[in-house]
C-alpha positions in Angstrom: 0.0 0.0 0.0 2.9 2.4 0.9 1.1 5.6 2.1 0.6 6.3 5.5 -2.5 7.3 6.0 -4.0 4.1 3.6 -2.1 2.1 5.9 -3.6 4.0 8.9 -7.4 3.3 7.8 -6.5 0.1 6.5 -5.8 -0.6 10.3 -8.6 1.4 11.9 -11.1 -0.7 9.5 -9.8 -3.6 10.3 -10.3 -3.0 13.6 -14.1 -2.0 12.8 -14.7 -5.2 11.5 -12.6 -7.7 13.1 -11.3 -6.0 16.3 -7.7 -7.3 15.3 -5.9 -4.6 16.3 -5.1 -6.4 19.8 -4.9 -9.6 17.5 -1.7 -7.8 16.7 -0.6 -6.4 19.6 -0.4 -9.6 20.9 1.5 -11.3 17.9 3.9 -8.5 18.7 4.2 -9.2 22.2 4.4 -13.4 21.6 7.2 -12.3 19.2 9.3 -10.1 22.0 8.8 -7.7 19.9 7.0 -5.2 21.8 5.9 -4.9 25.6 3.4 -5.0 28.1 3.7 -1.0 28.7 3.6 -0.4 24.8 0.7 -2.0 24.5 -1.0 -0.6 27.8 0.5 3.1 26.1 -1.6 1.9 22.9 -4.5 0.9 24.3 -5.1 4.2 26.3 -4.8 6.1 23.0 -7.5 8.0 21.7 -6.4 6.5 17.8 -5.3 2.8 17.9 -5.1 2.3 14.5 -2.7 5.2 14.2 -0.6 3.9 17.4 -0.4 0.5 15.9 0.7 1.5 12.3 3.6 3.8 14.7 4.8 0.5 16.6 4.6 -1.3 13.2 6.7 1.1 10.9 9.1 1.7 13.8 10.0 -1.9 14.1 9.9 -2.3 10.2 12.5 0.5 9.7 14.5 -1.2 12.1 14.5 -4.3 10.6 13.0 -6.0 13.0 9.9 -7.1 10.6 11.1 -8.8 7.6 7.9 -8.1 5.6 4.9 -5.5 6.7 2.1 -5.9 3.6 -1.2 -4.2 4.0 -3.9 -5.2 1.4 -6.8 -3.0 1.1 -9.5 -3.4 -1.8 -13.2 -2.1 -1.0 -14.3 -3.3 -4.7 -16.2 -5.7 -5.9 -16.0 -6.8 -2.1 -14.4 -5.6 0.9 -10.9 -7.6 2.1 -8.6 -6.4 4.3 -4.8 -8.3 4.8 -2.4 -7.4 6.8 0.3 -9.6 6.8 3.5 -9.4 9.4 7.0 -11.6 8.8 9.3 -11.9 11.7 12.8 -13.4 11.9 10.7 -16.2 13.6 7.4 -16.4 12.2 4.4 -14.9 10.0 1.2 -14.1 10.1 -1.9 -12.9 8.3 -4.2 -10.8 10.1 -7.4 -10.4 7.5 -11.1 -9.5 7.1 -13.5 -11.6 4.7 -10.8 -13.3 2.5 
């Protein structure tokens, strides 16, 4: 997707739809990539979505994510993928694919 604020409402749908966002968070957190107090800090924000896509760029820029994808197309119908690679592990965090 590449723009920021795609990715941002890419997220903040997804969450609309799926509630994923803490789907996420917790990948994150299995992965020891992320903490307790991060995700307490991002929880207590007034915009998750834009929180999450913050954690995820940071820890893409420093390589700690070998792949961030977000898939977004509304038409004909509405799927949402986001898909996360770790030095570890991958996963696909989607909405009506």
């Amino acid at each position: 997707m590449g723009n920021a604020k795609k990715e941002i409402d890419c997220l903040q749908r997804l969450q609309d739809k799926s509630g994923s966002i803490d789907e996420i968070l917790q990948f994150l957190v299995e992965e020891k990539l992320i903490d307790g107090d991060l995700v307490k800090k991002v929880k207590q924000s007034s915009d998750e979505a834009k929180e999450v896509h913050a954690v995820l760029s940071g820890l893409s820029k420093s390589d700690k994510l070998q792949l961030l994808e977000y898939v977004w197309h509304v038409l004909p119908v509405e799927i949402i993928k986001i898909y996360i690679v770790t030095n570890r592990n991958n996963k696909e965090f989607t909405y009506n694919l």
